[in-house]
N, CA, C and O atoms as a CHARMM CRD file, in Angstrom:
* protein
*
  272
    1    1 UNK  N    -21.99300  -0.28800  44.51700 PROA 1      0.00000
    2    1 UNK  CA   -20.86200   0.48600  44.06100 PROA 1      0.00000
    3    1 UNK  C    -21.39400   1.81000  43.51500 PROA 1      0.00000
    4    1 UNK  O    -22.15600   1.83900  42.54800 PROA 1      0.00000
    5    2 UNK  N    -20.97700   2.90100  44.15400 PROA 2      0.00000
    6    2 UNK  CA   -21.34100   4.20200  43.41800 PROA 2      0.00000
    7    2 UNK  C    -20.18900   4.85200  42.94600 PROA 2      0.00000
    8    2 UNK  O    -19.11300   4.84000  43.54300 PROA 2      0.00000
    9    3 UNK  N    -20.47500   5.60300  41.53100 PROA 3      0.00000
   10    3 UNK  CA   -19.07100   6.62800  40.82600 PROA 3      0.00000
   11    3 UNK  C    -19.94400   7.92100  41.21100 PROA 3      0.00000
   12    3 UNK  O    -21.15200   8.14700  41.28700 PROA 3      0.00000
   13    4 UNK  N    -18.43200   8.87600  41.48000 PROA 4      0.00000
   14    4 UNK  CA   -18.33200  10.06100  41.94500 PROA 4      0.00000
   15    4 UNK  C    -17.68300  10.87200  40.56900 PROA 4      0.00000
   16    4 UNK  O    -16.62400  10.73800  39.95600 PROA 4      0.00000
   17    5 UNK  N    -19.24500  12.07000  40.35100 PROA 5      0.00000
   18    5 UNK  CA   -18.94100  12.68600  39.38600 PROA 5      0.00000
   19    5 UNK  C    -18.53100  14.12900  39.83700 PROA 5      0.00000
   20    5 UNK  O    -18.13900  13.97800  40.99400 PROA 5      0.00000
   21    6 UNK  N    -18.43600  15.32100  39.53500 PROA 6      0.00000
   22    6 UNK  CA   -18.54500  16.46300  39.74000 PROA 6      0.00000
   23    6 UNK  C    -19.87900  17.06000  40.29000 PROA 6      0.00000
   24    6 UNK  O    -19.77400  18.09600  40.94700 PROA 6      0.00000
   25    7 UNK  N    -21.10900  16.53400  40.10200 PROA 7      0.00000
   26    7 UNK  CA   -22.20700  17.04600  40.34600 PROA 7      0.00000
   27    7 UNK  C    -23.50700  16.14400  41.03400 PROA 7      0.00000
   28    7 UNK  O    -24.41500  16.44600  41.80900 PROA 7      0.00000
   29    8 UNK  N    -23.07900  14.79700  40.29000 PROA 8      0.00000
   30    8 UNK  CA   -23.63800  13.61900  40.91300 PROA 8      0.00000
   31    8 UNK  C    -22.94300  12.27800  41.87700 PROA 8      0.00000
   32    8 UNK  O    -21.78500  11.91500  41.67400 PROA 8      0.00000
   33    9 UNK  N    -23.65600  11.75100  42.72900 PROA 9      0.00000
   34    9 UNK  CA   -23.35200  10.17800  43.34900 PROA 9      0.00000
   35    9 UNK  C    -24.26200   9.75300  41.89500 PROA 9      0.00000
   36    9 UNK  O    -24.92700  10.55100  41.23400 PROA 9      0.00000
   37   10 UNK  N    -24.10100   8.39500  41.63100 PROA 10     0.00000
   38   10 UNK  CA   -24.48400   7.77800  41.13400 PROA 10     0.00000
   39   10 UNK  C    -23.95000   6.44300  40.88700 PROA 10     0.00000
   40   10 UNK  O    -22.82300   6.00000  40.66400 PROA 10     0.00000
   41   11 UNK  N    -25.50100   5.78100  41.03600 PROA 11     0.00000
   42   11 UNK  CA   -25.08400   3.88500  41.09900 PROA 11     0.00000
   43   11 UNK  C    -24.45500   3.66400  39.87200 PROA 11     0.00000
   44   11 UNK  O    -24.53800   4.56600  39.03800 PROA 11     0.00000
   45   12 UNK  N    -23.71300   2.43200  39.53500 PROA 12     0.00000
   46   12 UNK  CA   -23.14300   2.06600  38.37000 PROA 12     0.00000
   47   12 UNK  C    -23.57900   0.96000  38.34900 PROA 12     0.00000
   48   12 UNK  O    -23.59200   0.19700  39.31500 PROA 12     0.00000
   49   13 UNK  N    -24.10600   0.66000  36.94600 PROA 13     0.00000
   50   13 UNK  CA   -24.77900  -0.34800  36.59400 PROA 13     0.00000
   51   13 UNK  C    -23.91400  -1.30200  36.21600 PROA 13     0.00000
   52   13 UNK  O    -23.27700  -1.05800  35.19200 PROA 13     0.00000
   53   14 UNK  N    -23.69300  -2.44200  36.82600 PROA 14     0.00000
   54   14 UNK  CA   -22.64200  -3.97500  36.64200 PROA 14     0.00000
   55   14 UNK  C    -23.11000  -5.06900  35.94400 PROA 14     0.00000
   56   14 UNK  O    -22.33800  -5.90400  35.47200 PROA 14     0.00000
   57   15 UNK  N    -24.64200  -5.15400  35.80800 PROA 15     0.00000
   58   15 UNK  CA   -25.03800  -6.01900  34.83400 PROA 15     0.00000
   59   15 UNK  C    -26.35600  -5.79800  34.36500 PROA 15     0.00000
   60   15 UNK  O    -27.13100  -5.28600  35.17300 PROA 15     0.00000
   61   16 UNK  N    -26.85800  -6.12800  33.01600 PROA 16     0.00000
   62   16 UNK  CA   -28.03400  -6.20700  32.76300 PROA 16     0.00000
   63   16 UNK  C    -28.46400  -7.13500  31.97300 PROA 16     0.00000
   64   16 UNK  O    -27.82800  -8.10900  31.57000 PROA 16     0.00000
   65   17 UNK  N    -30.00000  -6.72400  31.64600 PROA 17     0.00000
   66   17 UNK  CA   -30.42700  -8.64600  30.85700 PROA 17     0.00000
   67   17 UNK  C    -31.08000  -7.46900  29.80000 PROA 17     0.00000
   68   17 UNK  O    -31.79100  -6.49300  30.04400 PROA 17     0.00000
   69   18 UNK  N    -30.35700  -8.15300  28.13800 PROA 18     0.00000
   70   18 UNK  CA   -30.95500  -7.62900  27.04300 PROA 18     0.00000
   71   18 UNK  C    -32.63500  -7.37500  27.15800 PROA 18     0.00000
   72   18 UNK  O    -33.49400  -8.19800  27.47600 PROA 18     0.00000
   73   19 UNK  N    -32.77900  -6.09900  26.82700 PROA 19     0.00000
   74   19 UNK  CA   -34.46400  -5.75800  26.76700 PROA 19     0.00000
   75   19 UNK  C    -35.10400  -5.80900  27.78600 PROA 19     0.00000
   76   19 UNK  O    -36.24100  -6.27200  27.69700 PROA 19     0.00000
   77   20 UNK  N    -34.79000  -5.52000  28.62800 PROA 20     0.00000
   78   20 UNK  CA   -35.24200  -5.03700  30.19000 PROA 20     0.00000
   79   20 UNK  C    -35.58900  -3.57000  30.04100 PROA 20     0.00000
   80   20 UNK  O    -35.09200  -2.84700  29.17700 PROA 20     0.00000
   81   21 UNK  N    -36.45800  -3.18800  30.92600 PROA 21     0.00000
   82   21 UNK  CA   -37.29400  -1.82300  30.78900 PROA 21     0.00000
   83   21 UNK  C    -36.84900  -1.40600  31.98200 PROA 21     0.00000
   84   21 UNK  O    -36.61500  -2.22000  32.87500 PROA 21     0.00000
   85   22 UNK  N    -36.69400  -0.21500  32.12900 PROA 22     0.00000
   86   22 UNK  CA   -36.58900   0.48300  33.72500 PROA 22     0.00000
   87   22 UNK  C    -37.93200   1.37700  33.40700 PROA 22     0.00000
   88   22 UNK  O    -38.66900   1.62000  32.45100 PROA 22     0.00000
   89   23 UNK  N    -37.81600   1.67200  34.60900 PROA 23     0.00000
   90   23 UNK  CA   -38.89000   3.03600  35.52300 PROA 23     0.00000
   91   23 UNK  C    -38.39300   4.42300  35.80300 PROA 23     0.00000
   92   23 UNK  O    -38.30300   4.19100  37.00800 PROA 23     0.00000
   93   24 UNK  N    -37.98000   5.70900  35.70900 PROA 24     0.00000
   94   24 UNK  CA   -37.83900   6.26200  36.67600 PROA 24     0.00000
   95   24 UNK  C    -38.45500   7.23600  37.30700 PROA 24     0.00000
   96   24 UNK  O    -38.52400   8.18900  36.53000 PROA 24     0.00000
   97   25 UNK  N    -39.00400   7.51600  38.45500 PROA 25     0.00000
   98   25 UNK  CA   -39.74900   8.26000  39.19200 PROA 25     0.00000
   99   25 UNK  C    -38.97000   9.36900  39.76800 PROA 25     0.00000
  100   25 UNK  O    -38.01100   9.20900  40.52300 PROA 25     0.00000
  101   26 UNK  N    -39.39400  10.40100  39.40800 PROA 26     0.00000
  102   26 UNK  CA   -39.10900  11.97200  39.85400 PROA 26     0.00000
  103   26 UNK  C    -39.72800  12.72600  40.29900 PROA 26     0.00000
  104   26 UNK  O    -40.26500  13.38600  39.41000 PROA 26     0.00000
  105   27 UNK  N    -39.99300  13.04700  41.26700 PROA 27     0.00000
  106   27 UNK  CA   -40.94300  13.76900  42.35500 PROA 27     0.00000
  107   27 UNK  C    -39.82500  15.52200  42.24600 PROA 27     0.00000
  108   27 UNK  O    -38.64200  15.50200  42.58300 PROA 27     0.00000
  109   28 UNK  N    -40.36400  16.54600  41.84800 PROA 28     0.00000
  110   28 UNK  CA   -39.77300  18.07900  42.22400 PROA 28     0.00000
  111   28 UNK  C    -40.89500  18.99900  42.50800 PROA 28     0.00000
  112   28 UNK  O    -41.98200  19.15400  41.95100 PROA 28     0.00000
  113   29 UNK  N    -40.40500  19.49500  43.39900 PROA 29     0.00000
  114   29 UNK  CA   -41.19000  20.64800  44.40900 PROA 29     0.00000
  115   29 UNK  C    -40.34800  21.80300  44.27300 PROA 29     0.00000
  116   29 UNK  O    -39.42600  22.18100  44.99600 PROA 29     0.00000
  117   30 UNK  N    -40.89500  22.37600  43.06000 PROA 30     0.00000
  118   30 UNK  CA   -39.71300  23.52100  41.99700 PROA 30     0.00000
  119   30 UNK  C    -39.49900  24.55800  43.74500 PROA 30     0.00000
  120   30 UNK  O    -38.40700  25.05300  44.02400 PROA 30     0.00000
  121   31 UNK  N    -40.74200  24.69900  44.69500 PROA 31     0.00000
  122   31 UNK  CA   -40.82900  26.45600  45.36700 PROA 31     0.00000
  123   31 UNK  C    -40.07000  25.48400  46.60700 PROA 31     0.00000
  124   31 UNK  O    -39.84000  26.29200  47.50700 PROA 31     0.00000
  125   32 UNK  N    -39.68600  24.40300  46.95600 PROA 32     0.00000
  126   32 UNK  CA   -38.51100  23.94200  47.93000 PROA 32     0.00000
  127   32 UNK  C    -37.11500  23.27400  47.44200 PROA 32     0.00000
  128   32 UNK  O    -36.31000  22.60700  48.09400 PROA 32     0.00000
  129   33 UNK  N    -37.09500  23.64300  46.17800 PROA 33     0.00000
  130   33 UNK  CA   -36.07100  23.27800  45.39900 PROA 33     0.00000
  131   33 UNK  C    -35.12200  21.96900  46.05100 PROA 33     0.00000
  132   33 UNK  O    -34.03300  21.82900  46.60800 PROA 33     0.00000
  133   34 UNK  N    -36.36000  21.05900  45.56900 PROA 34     0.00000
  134   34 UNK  CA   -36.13300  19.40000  46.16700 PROA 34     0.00000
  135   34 UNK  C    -36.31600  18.62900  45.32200 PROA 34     0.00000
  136   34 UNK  O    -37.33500  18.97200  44.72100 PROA 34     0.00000
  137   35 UNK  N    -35.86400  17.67300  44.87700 PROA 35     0.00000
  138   35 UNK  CA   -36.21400  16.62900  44.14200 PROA 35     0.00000
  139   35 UNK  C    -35.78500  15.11200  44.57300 PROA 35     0.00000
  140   35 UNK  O    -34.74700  14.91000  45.20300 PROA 35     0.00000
  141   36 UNK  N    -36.62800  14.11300  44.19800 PROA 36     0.00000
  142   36 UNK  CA   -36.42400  12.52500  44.68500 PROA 36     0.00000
  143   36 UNK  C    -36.98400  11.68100  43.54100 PROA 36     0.00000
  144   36 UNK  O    -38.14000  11.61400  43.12500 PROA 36     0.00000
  145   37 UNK  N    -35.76600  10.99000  43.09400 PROA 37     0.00000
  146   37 UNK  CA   -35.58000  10.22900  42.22500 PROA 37     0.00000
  147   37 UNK  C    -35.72800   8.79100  42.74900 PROA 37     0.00000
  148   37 UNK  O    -35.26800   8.37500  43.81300 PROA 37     0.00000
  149   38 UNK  N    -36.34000   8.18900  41.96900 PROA 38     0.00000
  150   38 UNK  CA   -36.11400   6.03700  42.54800 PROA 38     0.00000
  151   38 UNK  C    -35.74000   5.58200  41.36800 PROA 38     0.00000
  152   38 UNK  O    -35.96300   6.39600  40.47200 PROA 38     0.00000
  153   39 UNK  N    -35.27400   4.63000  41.03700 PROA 39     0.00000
  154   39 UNK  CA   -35.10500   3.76900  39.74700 PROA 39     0.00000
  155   39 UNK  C    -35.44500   2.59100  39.96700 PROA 39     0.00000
  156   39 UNK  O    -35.01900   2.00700  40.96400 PROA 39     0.00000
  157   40 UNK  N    -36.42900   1.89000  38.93100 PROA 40     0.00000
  158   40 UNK  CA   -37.25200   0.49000  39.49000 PROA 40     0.00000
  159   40 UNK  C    -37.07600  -0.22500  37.89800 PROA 40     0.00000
  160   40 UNK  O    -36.90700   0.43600  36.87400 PROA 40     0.00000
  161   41 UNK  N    -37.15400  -1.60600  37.96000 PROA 41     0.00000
  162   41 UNK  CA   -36.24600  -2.64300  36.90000 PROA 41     0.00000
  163   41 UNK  C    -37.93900  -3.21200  36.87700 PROA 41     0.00000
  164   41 UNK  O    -38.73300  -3.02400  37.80000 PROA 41     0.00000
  165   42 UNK  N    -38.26900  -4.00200  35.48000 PROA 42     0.00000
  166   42 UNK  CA   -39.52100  -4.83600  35.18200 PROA 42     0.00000
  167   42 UNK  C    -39.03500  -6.15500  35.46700 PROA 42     0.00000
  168   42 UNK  O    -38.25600  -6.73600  34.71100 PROA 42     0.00000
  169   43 UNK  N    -39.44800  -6.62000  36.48100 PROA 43     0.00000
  170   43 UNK  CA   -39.35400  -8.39600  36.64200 PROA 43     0.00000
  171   43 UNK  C    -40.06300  -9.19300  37.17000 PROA 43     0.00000
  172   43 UNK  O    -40.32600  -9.42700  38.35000 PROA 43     0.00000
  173   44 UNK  N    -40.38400  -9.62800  36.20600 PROA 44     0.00000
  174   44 UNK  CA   -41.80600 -10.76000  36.88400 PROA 44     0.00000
  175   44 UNK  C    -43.20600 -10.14500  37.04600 PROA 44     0.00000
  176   44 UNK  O    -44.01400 -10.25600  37.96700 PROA 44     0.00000
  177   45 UNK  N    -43.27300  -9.32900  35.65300 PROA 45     0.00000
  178   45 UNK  CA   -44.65400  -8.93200  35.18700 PROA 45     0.00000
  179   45 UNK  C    -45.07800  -7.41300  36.23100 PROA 45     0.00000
  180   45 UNK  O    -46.17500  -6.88800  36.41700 PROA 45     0.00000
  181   46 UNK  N    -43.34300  -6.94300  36.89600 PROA 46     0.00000
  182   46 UNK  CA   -43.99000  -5.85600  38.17400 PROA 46     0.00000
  183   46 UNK  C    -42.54300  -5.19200  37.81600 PROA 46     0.00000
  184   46 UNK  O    -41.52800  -5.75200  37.40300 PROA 46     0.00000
  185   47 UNK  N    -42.82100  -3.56800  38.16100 PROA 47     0.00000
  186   47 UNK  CA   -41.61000  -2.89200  38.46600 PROA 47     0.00000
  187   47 UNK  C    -40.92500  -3.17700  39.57800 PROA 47     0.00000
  188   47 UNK  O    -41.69900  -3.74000  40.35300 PROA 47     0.00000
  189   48 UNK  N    -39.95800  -3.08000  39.99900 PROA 48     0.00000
  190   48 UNK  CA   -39.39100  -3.56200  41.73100 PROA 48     0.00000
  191   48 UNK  C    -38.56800  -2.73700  41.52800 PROA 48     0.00000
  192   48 UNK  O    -38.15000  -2.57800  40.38100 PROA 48     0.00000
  193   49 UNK  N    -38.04500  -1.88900  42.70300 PROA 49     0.00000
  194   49 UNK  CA   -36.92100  -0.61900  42.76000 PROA 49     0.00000
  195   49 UNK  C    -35.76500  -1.11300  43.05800 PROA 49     0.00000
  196   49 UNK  O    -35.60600  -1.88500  44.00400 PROA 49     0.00000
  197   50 UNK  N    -34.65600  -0.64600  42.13700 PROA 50     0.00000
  198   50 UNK  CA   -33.33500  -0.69300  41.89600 PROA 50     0.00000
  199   50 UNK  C    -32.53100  -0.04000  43.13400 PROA 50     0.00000
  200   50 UNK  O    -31.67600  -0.44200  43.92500 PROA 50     0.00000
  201   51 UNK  N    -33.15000   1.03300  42.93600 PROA 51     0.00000
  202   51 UNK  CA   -32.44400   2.04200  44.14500 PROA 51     0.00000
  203   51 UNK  C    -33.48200   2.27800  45.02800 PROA 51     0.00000
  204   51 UNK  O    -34.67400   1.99900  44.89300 PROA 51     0.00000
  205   52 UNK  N    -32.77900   2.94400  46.15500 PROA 52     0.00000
  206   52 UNK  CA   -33.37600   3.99400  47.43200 PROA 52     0.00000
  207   52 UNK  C    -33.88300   4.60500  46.88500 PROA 52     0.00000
  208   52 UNK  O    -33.98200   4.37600  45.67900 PROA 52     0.00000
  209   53 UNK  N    -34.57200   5.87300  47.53800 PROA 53     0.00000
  210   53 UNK  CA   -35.44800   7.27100  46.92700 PROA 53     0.00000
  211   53 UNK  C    -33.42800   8.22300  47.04000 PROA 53     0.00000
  212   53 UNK  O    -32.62300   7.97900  47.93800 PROA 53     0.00000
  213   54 UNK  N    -33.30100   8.73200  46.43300 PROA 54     0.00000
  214   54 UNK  CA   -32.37500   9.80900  46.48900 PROA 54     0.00000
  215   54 UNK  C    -32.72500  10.89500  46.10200 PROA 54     0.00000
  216   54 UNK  O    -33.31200  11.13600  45.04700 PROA 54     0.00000
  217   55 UNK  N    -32.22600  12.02400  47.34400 PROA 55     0.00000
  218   55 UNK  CA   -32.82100  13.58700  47.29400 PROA 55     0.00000
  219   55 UNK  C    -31.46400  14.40200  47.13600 PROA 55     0.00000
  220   55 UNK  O    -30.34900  14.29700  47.64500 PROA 55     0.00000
  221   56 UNK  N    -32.20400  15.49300  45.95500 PROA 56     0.00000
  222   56 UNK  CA   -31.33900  16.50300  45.05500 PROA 56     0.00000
  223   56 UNK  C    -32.09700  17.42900  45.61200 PROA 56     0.00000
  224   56 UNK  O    -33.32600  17.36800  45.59600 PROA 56     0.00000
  225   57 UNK  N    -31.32700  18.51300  46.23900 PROA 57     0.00000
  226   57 UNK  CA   -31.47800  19.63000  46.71600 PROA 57     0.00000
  227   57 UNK  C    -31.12300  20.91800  46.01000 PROA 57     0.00000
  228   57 UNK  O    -29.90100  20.80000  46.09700 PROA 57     0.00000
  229   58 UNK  N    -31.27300  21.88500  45.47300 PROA 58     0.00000
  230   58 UNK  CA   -30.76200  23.20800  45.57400 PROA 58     0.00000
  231   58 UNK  C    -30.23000  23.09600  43.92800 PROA 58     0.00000
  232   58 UNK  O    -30.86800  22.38900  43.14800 PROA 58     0.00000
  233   59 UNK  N    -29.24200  23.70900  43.56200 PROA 59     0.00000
  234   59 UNK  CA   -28.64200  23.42100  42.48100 PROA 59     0.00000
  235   59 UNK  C    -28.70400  21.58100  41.65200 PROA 59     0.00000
  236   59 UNK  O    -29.05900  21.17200  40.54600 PROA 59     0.00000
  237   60 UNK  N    -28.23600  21.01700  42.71600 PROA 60     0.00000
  238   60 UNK  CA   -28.52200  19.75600  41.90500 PROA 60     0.00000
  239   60 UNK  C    -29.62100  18.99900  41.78200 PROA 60     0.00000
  240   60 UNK  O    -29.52600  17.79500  41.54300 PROA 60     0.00000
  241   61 UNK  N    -31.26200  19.86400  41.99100 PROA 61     0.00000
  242   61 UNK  CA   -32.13000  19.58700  41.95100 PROA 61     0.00000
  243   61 UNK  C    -32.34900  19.87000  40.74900 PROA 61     0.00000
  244   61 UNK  O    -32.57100  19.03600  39.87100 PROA 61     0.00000
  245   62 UNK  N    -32.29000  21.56400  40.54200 PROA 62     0.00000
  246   62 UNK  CA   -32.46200  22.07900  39.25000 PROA 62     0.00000
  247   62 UNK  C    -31.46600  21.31600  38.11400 PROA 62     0.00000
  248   62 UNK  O    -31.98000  20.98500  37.04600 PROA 62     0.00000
  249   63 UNK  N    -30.37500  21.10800  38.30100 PROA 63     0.00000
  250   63 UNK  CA   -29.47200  20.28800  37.77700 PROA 63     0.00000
  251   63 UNK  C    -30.69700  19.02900  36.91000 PROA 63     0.00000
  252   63 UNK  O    -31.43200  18.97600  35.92300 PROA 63     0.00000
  253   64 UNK  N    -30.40000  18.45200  37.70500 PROA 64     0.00000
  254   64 UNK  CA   -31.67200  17.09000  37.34800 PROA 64     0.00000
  255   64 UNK  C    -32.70500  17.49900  36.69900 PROA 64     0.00000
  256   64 UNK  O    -32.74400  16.99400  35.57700 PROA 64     0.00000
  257   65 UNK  N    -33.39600  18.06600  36.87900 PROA 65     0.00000
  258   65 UNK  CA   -34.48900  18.37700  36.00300 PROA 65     0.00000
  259   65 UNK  C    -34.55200  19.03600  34.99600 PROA 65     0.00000
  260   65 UNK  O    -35.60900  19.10600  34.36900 PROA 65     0.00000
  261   66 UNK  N    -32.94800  19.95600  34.43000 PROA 66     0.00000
  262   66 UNK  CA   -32.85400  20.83900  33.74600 PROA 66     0.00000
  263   66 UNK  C    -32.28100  19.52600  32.04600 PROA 66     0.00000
  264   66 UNK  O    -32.05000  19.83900  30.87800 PROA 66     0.00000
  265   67 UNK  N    -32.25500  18.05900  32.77700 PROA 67     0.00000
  266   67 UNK  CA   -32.02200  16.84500  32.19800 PROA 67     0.00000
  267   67 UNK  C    -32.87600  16.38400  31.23600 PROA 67     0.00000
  268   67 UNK  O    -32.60900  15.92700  30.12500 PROA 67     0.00000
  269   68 UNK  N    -34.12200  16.58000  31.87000 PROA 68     0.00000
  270   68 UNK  CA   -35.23700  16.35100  31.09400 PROA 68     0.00000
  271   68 UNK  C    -35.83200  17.28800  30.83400 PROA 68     0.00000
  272   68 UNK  O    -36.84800  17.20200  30.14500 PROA 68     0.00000
């Protein structure tokens, strides 16, 4: 299930287990104004990815990174 924001797709999170750790990995290549995000969950002593790789281009690259 994904919600549709003004600027982002984004997954919606439907359940979780108290005190669980995520990951998230952000790859940006500021001079091709690209970025690729994954999100990965701790289970069973290993990260394992939540999501696909998803690529932010152009404005909503800078967008994203202007996040952190």
């Amino acid at each position: 299930m994904h919600k549709e924001s003004s600027f982002f797709s984004y997954p919606t999170i439907i359940r979780g287990n108290e005190g669980g750790s995520i990951w998230l990995d952000i790859y940006f290549n500021k001079a091709e104004q690209v970025a690729y995000a994954q999100l990965y969950e701790f289970c069973n002593y290993a990260y394992e990815p939540v999501t696909g790789i998803v690529e932010f281009k152009g404005d909503r690259a800078e967008k994203l990174m202007s996040l952190f």
